[in-house]
N, C-alpha and C positions, 0 to 999 in steps of 0.2 A: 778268589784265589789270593789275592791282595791282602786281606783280614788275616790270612795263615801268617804272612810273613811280619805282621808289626810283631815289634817286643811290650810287655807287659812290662808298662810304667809306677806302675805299684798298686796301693789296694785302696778303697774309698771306703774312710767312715762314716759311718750314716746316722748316727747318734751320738750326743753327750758320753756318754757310759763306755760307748768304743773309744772314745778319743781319750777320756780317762785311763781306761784301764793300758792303753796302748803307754801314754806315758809315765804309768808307773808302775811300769815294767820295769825295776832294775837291773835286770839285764840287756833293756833298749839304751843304747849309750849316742845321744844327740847330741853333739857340740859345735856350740856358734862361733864363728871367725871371721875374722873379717872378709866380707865377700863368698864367701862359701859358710856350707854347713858338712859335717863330719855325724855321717851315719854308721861308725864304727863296726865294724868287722875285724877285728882283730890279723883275723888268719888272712886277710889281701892287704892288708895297712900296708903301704909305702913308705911310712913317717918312722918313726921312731917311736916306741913305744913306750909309759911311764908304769913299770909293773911287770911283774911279769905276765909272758902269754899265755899261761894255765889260771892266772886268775882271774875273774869272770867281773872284776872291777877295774878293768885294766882300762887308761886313758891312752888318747892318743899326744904328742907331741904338737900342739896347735904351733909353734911356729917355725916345726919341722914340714908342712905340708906341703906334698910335690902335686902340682899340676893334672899328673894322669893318675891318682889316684882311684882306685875304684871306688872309695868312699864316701867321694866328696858328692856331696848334692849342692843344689842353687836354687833356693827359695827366691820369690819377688822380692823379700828384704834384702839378700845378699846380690841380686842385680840391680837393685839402687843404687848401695855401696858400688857396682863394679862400673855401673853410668858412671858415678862419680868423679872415681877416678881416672876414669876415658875422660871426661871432661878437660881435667885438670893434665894430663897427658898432651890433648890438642894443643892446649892452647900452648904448650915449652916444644911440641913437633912444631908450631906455626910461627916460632922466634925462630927469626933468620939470623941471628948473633950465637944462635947455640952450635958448639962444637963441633964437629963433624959426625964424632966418634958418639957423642951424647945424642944427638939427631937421629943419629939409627939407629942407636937401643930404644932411646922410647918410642920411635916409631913404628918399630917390632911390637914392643909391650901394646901400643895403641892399635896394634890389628890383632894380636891375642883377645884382647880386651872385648874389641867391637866384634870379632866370629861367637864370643862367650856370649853376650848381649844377642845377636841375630840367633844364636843354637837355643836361646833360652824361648825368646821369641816366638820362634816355630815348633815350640815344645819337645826339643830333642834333648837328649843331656847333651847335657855344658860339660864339658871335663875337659 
């Protein structure tokens, strides 16, 4: 009964020739950003879009991208990048000299960051 309820995390290629043809697909629109990747869907885009929505070449706005996007995926390269900057996050949350006001935004940003990292972890989407 358990099996019924997981969701289908996407499709496995099993060949050169699938993975080919899959990316060249011009109508598969994959865009790399920092810490995420944008598997474009036009009609759920959160972002802003470059183009119009009838045209089938349409980009998204990379540095328009909101958080709960349905689009966005997280490959192991873009949770490097998002380690990374949990890193560099710690160590200005672990300065006792910093602001008040500065102390608890990035230490909000630093538990955004590290739930992104653990959802990635246990193979759930990160969004």
């Amino acid at each position: 009964m358990a099996a019924a309820t997981r969701e289908f995390a996407g499709r496995v290629l099993t060949n050169d020739r699938q993975a080919r043809d899959l990316v060249g697909n011009p109508l598969l629109q994959i865009h790399h950003g920092q810490g995420m990747t944008c598997v474009l869907n036009p009609a759920i885009a959160a972002c802003q879009l470059r183009g119009s929505a009838d045209d089938p070449m349409v980009t998204p706005d990379l540095d328009d991208c909101r958080p709960k996007c349905r689009n966005l995926a997280r490959t192991d390269r873009d949770i490097e990048y998002v380690k990374q900057q949990a890193a560099e996050l710690a160590e200005s949350v672990a300065n006792p000299l910093a602001p008040p006001i500065r102390h608890d935004r990035e230490r909000q940003a630093l538990a955004r960051l590290t739930a992104i990292v653990e959802a990635h972890g246990q193979g759930a989407l990160s969004r």
